[in-house]
Structures are given as C-alpha cells and as structure tokens.
One Martini backbone bead per residue (centre of mass of N, CA, C, O) as a GRO file, in nm:
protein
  385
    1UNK     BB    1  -4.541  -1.794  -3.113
    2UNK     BB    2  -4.595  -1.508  -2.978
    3UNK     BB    3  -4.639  -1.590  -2.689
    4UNK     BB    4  -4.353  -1.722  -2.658
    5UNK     BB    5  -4.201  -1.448  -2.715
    6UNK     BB    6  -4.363  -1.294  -2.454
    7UNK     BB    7  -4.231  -1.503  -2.228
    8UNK     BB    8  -3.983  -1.349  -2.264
    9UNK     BB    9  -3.769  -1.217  -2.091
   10UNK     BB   10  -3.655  -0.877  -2.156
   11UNK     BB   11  -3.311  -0.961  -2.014
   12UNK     BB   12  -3.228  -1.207  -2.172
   13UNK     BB   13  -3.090  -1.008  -2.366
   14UNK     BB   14  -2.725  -0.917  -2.338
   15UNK     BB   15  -2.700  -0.861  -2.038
   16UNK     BB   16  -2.404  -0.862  -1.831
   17UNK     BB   17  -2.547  -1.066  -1.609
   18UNK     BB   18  -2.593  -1.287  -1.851
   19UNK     BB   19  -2.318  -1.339  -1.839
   20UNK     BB   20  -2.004  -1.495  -1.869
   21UNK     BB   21  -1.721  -1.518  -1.706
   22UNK     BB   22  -1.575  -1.525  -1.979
   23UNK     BB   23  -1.626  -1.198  -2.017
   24UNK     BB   24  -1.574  -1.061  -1.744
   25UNK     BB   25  -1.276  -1.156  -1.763
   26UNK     BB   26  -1.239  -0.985  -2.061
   27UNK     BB   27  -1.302  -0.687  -1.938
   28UNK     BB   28  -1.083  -0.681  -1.742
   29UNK     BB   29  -0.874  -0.724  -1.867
   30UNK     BB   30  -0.893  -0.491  -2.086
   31UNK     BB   31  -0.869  -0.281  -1.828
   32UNK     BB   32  -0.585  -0.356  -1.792
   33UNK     BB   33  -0.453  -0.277  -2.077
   34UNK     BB   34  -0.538   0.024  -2.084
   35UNK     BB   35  -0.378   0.079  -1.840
   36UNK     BB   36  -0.098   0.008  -1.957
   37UNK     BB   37  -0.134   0.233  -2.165
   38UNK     BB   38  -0.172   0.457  -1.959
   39UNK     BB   39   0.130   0.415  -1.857
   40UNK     BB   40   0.315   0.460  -2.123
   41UNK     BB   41   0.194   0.786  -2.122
   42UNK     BB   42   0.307   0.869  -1.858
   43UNK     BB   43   0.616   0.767  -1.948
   44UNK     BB   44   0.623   0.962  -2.206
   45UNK     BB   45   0.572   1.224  -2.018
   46UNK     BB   46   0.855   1.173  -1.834
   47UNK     BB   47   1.041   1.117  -2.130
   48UNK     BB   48   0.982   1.429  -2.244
   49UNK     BB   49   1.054   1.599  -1.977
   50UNK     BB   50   1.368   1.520  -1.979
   51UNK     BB   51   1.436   1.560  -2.291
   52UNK     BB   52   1.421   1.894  -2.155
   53UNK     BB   53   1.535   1.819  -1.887
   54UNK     BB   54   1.730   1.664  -1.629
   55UNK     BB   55   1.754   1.888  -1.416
   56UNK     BB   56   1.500   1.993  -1.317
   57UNK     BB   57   1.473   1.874  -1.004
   58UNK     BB   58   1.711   1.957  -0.925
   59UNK     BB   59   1.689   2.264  -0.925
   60UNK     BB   60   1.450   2.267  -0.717
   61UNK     BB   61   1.661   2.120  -0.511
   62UNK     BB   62   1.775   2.412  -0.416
   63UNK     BB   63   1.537   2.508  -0.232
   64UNK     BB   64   1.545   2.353   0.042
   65UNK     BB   65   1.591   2.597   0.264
   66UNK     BB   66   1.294   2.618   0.207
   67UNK     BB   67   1.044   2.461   0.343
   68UNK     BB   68   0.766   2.492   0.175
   69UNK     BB   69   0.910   2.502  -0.094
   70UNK     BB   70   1.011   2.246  -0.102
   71UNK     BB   71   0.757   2.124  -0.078
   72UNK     BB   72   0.675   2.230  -0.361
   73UNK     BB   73   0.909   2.104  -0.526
   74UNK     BB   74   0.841   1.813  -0.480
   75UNK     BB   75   0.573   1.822  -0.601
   76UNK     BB   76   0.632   1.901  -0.887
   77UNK     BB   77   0.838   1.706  -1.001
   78UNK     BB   78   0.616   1.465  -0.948
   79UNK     BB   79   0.423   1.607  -1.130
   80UNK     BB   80   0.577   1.547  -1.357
   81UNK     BB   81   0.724   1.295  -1.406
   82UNK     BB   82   0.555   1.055  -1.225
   83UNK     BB   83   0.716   1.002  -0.967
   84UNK     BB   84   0.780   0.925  -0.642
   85UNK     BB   85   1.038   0.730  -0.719
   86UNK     BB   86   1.205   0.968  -0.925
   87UNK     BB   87   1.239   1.165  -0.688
   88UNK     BB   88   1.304   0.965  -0.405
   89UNK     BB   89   1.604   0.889  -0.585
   90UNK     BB   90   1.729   1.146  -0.600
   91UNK     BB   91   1.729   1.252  -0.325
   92UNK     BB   92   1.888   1.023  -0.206
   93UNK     BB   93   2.127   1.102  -0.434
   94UNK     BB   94   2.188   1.397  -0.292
   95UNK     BB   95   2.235   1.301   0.026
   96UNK     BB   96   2.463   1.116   0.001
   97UNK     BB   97   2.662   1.338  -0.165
   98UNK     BB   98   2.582   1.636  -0.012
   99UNK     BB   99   2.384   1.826  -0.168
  100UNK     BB  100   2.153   1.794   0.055
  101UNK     BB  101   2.008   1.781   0.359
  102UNK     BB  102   1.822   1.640   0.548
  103UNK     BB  103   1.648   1.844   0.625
  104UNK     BB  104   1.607   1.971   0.392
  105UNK     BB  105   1.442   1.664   0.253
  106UNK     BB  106   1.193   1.624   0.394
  107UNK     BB  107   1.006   1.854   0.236
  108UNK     BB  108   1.044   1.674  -0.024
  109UNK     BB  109   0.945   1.428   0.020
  110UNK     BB  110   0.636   1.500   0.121
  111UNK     BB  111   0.600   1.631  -0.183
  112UNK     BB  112   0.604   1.378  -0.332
  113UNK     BB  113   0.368   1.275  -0.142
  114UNK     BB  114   0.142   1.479  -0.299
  115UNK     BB  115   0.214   1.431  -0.578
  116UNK     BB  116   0.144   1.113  -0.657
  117UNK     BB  117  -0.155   1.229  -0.628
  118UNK     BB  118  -0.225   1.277  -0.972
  119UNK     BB  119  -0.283   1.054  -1.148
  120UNK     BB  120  -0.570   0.989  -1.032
  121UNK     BB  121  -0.702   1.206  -1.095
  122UNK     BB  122  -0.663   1.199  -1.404
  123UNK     BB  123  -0.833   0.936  -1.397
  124UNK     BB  124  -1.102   1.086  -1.357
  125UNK     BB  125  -1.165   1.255  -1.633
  126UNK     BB  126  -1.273   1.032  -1.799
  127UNK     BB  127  -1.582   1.135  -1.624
  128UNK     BB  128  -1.662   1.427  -1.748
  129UNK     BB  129  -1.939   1.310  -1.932
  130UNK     BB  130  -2.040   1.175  -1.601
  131UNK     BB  131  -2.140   1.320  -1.311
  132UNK     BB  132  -2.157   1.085  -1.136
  133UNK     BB  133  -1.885   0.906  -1.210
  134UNK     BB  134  -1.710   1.174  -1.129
  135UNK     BB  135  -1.790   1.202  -0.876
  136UNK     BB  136  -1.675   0.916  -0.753
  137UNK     BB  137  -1.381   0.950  -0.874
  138UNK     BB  138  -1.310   1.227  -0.742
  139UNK     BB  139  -1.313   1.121  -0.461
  140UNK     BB  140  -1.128   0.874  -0.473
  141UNK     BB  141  -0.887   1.036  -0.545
  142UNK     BB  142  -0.894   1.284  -0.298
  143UNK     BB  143  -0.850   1.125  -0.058
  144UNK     BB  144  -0.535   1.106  -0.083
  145UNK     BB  145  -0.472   1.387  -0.081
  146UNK     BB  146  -0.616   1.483   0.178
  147UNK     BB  147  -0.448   1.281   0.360
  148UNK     BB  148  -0.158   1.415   0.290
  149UNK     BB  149  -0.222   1.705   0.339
  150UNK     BB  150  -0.316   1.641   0.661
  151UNK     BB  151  -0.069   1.543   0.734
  152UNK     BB  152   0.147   1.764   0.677
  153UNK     BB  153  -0.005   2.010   0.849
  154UNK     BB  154   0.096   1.861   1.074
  155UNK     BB  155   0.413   1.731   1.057
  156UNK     BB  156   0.585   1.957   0.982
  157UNK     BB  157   0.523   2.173   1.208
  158UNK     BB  158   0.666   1.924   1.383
  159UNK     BB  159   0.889   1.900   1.290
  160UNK     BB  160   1.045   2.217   1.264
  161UNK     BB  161   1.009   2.165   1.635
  162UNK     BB  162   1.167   1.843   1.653
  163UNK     BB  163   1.299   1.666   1.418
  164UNK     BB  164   1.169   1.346   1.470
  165UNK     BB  165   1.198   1.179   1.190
  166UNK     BB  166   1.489   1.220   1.176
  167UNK     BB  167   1.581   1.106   1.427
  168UNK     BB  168   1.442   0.858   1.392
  169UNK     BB  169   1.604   0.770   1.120
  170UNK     BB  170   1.871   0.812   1.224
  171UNK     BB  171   1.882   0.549   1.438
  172UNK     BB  172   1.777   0.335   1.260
  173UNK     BB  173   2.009   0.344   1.037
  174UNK     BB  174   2.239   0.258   1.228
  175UNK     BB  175   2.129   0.004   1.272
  176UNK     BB  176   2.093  -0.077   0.942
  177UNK     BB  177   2.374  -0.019   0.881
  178UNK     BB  178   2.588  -0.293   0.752
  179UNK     BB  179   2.318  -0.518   0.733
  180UNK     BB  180   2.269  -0.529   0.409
  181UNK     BB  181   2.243  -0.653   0.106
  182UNK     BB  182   2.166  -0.562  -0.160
  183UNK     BB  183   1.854  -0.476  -0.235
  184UNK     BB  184   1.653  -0.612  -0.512
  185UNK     BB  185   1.342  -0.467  -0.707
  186UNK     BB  186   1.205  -0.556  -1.021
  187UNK     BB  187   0.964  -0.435  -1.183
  188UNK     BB  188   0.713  -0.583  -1.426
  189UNK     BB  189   0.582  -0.373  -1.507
  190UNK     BB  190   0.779  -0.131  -1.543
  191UNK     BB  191   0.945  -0.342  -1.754
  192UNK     BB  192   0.703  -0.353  -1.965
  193UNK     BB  193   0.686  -0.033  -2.018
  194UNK     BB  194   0.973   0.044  -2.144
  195UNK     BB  195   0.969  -0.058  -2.471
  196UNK     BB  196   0.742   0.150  -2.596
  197UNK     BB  197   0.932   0.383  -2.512
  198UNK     BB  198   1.200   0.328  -2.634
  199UNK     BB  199   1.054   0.347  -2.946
  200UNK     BB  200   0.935   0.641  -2.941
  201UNK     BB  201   1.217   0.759  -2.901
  202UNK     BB  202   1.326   0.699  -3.107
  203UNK     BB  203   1.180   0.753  -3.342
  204UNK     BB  204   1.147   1.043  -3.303
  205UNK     BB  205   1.501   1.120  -3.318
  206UNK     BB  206   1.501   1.016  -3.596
  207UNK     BB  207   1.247   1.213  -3.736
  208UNK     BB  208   1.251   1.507  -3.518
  209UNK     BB  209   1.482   1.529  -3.358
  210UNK     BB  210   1.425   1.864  -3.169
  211UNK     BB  211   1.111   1.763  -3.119
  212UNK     BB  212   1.087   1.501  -3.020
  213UNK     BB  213   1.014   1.584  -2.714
  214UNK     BB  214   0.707   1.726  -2.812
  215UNK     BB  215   0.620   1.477  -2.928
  216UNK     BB  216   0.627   1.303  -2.688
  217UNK     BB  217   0.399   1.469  -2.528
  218UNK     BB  218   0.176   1.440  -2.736
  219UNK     BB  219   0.159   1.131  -2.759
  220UNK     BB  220   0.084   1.090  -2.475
  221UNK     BB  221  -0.146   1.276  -2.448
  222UNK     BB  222  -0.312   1.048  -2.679
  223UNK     BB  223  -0.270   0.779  -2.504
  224UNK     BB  224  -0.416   0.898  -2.205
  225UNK     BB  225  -0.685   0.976  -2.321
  226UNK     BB  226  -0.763   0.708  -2.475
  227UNK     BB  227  -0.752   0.502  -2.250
  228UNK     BB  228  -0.984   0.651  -2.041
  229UNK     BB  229  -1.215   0.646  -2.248
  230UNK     BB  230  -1.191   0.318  -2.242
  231UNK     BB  231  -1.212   0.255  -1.941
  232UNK     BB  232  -1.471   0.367  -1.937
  233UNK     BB  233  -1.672   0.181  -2.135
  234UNK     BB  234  -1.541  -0.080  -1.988
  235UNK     BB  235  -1.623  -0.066  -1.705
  236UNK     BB  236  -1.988  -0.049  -1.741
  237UNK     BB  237  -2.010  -0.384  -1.697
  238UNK     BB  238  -1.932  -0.412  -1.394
  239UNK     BB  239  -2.167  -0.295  -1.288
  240UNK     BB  240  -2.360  -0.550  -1.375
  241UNK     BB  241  -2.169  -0.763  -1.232
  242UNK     BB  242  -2.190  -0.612  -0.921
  243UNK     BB  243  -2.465  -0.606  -0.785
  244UNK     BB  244  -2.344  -0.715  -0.469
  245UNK     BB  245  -2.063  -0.617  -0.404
  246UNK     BB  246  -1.776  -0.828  -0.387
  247UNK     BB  247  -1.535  -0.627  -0.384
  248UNK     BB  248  -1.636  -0.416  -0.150
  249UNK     BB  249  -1.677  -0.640   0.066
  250UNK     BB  250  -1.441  -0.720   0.069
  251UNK     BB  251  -1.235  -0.421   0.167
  252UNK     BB  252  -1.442  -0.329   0.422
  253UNK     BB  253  -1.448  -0.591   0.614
  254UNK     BB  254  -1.119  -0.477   0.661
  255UNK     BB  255  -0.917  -0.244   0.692
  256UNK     BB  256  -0.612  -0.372   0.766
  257UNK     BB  257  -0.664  -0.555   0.499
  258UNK     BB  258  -0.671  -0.273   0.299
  259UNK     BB  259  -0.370  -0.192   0.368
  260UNK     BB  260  -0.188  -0.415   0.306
  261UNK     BB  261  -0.321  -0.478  -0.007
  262UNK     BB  262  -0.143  -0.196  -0.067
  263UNK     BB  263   0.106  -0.256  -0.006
  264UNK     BB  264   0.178  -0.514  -0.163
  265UNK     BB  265   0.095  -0.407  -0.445
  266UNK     BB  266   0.318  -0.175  -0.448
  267UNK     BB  267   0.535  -0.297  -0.386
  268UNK     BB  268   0.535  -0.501  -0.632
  269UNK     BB  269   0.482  -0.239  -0.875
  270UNK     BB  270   0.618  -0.013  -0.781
  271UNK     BB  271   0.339   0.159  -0.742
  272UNK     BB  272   0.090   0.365  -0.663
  273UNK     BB  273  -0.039   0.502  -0.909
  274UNK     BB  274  -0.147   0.195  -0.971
  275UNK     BB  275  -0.318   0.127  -0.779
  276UNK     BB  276  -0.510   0.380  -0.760
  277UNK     BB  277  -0.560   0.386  -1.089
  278UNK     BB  278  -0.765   0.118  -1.052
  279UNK     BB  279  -0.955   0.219  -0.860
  280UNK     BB  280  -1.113   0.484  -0.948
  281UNK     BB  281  -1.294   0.379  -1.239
  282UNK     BB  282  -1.437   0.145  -1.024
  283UNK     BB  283  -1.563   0.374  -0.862
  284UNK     BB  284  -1.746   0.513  -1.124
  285UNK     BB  285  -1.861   0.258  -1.186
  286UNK     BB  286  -1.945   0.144  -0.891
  287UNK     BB  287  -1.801  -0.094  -0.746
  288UNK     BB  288  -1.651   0.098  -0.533
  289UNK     BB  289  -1.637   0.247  -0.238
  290UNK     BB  290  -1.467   0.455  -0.079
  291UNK     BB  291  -1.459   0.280   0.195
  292UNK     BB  292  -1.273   0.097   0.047
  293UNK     BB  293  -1.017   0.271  -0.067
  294UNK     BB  294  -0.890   0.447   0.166
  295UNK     BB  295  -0.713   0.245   0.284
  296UNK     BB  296  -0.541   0.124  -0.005
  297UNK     BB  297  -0.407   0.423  -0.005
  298UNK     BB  298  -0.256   0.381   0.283
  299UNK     BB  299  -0.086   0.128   0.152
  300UNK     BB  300   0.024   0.306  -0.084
  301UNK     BB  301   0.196   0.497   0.079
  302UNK     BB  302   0.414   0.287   0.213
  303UNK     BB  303   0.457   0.088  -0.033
  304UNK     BB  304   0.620   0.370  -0.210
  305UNK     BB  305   0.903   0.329  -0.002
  306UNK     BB  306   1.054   0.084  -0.107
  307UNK     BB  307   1.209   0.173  -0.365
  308UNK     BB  308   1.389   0.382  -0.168
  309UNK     BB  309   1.506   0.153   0.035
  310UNK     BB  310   1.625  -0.056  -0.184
  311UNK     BB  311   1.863   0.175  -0.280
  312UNK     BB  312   1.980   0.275  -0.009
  313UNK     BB  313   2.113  -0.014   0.084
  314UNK     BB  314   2.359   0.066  -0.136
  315UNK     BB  315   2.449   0.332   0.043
  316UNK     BB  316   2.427   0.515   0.252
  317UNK     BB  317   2.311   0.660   0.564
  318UNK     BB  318   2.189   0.911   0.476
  319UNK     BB  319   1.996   0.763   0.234
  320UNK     BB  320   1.851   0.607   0.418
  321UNK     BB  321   1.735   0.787   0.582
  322UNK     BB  322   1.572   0.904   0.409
  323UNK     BB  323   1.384   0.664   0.320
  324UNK     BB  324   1.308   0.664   0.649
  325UNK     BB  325   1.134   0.912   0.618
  326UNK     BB  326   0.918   0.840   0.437
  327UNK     BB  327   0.794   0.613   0.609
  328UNK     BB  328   0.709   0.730   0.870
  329UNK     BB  329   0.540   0.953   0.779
  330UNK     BB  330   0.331   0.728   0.673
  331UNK     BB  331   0.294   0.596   0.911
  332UNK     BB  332   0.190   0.868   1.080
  333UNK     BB  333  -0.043   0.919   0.919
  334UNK     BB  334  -0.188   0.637   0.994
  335UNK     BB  335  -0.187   0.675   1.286
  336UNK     BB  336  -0.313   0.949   1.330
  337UNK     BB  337  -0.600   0.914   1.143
  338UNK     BB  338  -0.728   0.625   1.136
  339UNK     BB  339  -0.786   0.539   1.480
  340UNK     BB  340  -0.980   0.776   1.473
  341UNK     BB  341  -1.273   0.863   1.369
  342UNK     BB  342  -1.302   1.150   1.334
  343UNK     BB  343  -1.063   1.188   1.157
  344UNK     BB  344  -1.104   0.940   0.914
  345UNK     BB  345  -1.349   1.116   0.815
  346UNK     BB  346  -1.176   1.418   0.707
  347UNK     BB  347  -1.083   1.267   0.388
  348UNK     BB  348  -1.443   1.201   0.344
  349UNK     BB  349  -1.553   1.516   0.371
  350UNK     BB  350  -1.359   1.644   0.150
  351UNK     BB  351  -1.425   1.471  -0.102
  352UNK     BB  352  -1.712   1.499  -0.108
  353UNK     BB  353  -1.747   1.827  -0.107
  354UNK     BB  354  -1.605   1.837  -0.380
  355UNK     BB  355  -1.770   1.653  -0.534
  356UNK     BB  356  -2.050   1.816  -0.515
  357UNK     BB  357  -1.916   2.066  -0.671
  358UNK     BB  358  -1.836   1.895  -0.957
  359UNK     BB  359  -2.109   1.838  -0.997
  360UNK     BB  360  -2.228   2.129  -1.050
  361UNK     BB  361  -1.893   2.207  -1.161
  362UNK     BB  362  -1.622   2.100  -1.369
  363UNK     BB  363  -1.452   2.362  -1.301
  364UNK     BB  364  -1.357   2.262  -1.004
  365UNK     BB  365  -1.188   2.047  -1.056
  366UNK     BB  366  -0.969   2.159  -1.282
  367UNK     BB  367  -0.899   2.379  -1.033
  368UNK     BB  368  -0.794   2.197  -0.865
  369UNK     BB  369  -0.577   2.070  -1.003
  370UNK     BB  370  -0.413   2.328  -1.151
  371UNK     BB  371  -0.363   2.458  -0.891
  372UNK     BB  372  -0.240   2.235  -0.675
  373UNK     BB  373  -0.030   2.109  -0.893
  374UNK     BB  374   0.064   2.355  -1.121
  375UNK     BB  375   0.047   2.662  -0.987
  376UNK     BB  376   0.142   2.694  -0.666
  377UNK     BB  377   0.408   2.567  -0.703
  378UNK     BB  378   0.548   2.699  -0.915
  379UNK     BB  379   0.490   3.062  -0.811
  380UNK     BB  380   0.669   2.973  -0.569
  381UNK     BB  381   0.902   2.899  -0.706
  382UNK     BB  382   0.991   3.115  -0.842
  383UNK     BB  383   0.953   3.370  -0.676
  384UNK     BB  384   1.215   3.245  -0.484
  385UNK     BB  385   1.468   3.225  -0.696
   0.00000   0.00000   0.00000
C-alpha cells in the first residue's frame, strides 16, 4: 500500500492548476465581487467628500485663468471625487452657463485626464508586501500615469501655442450641434454601485448627524483596504491557473485589438477606472504583463470621454465643445505616442524604472503617489488662491 501511495505524483493534490474549470470561473467571479466592493469604497469615499463641501471642485476652477494651476486644479480634483467623468461633467456645466471660458477648461479637462489614474495607481498598494508582485501592479498602474503625462508636457505647451484643440473641436462640434438626438446612457456598474453608498450615507445621517461626512470617508478607506487586501489573495490562484498566459497572449496578439478593448469596455462601464483598476490585480498576479496593459489603458482613456460627450449632447454647443476637447486630446495623444515605436516605449521605460525604485523601497511608491497626486497640486492650488 505504502509503494502506491509513494507513486503518487507529489502535486496531484488540491493545486490551483489541477482544479475545475468551475472552481476557476468561482475565483474570478470572487474577484470581480470584491473589486465591485472596491468601486462601493471609491463611490463612498467620493460622497463623504462631497458631503464635506459640495462647491469644492468649482472652487478650483475658478482658478482656470492660470494654464499650468488649471491643469493641477483639474487634477486634484478629479483625485478627490475619485472620478474623472464628475469632474469633466462639472466643467461641461460650467462651459455651458459661461462660467468660465473654453479656454480656461482646456487646461481643466487635461487635469482631470491625469487625475483619473489615480484609482488603479492606489490598487497596487494592495501588493505593498510583496516586493515582486507590487513592483509588477505598480508598473502596470503607473504606465498609464506616464502616457497620461507625457501627452499633457507635448499637448499643453503646443495648445497654448496654437489652440489647435479647441479649434478642432469647435468647428467639430459646430457641425454637430443640433442634430444630437439626446442621447443618453446609464452604466448597470455605476448604477449597481449606488444602492449601498445611499444606504450608508443615510444610516450615518441619522446615526451621527454632523459627524457623518467623516465617518463616511473612515468606512471608505475600511472597505477599500479591506477589499484589495482580499483581492491580492485571491488574484494568486490565478498564477498558476494561466501557466500558459491564455489571456496575456489574446491582448498581446494586436495592439489595435487591444485599444478597442479597453474603448468597448470603458464605454460599457463609464469608467476608465473601472477597466484599469481590473487590469492592476491581475498584472501583479502575474497573469497580464506591462505590453499587454498598455494599449487597454490608451482605449480606456479615449473611452471614458463618452460619458462627457453624452451629456453634453443635450447642453449648448459650448458643452459640446468641451467635451471634444476630451476626446481629440486623448485621440491626439495616442496618435502622437503609439505609432512610433521609439515613443511607445517611453511611458514602458518609465514605468519601469519607477518600479526598479519601488522594488528597492516601497516609500517610493508612496511618495510618487503622496506627491504627483496630492502634495504639488494642492501645494500650487493654494498658493495661487
């Protein structure tokens, strides 16, 4: 008996790669539920911030007069609310009403584009202790970040030369105005999303009045922790469940294909965030690697500029406009950077590098976060005030 127990092969029990197809599709799902609790902790750390002063991102754009402040106003606080389809939603409505100039919002809009990546940024801290697997997640996060940036340091500087953008999109939008249809479109995420921050927002309302807003933004950040802490345990079932990288290879295969991809699905989703803070995870799991990532963030940046063009379709010709300022610059940055191969590789050599840093000591991570994200727009925000 003891011979034929010793001639069992030794990894034939209970290892991920030897396990069902439905145990597989169970740990997917698991991870896309905790990433759904996830979005819950955003939306609720974005409604405790709200609920502490509802005026403040108009606030900072009144500061659009200064190209440079703008563009960090943009950002921060599209880095607060935690969404950069209710900043450029905001700025949209305030183009309309004259309050302040397409001009002015250009600078607005870029910011917000830079503040977005942010989300997926803060889903690699979930790896902060384990050296490989974070120095992968924040790779993957910050190539986003990279290209976001390096199209801004072209873009800004040659629009403040030429207005090139914002002409392009007012003759655009002049042909396209007033014969939108008023078309509208509610994402079943973001809509899922809702029911338990308004019931958490209520019990604490009633439970501790004037404290609410804050202890809003505690349960936040409990159930944002709490969730990517569960997400990196159970992402790594999945290493060895894709030894083959089935899902790296379908992404790799056409770049084209993989811009698309992250279009559809941010589309779908109305959230860049959303698409990207999935990608994260599963980079530092080891399942997608960088060059498969980075076309999929370059469609989730042109596709989360749907939400603001469909709003805006139902606003003046002003609203349109900006909101065509979104898409051109997200379309121009990714003309100006991918096809070029010299180009596409340089937010893949700073990502890397960055993670290089990050492998010797996680505080630079944190201070790449603390800092690029809210220390220099804050910093510069007020000093301007």
């Amino acid at each position: 008996m003891n011979s034929k127990v010793e001639t069992l092969p030794k990894d034939a029990i209970a290892k991920p790669e030897h396990l069902t197809g439905a145990y597989l599709l169970g740990k997917l799902s698991l991870t896309l539920i905790l990433l759904y609790f996830f979005l819950v902790g955003v939306s609720a750390l974005s409604g405790g911030l709200k609920m502490m002063g509802s005026d403040f991102a108009k606030t900072l754009f009144d500061l659009s007069g200064q190209p440079f402040v703008g563009l960090m106003a943009g950002m921060l606080a599209t880095v607060l609310f935690q969404s950069s389809s209710v900043t450029t939603s905001i700025i949209v409505g305030l183009v309309s009403a004259s309050t302040i100039s397409i001009e002015g919002a250009v600078p607005l809009i870029m910011g917000a584009n830079l503040g977005t990546s942010v989300t997926n940024t803060l889903v690699s801290l979930g790896y902060l202790n384990d050296k490989a697997s974070f120095k992968r997640a924040f790779a993957a996060a910050t190539v986003h970040d990279f290209f976001n940036i390096i199209t801004v340091a072209v873009l800004l500087p040659l629009e403040l030369l030429t207005g090139f953008i914002q002409k392009s999109a007012t003759s655009l939008s002049s042909i396209l105005y007033g014969t939108s249809t008023g078309v509208a479109y509610k994402s079943p995420i973001k809509a899922a999303i809702k029911p338990p921050v308004k019931v958490l927002k209520s019990a604490l309302l009633e439970i501790s009045g004037d404290l609410a807003p804050a202890l809003m933004i505690i349960a936040a950040g409990i159930i944002i922790i709490s969730a990517l802490t569960l997400i990196v345990k159970n992402m790594k079932v999945l290493v060895e469940s894709n030894k083959s990288g089935i899902i790296d290879k379908v992404l790799t295969k056409n770049a084209i294909f993989s811009i698309l991809f992250g279009v559809f699905v941010t589309i779908s989703v109305q959230s860049s965030s959303i698409t990207t803070s999935l990608l994260v995870p599963m980079a530092g799991a080891g399942v997608l690697t960088l060059e498969a990532i980075y076309p999929v963030t370059i469609g989730a940046n042109i596709g989360t500029t749907a939400t603001a063009l469909l709003a805006s379709m139902t606003g003046n010709v002003a609203g349109l406009t900006i909101a065509l300022v979104h898409l051109i610059f997200n379309v121009m940055g990714m003309v100006l950077l991918f096809p070029i191969p010299t180009l596409r590789e340089l937010p893949l050599k700073c990502s890397r590098y960055l993670a290089e840093l990050v492998e010797k000591s996680k505080f630079y991570g944190i201070a790449y976060i603390a800092i690029i994200f809210f220390l220099l727009p804050l910093t510069l925000v007020i000093l301007n005030r």
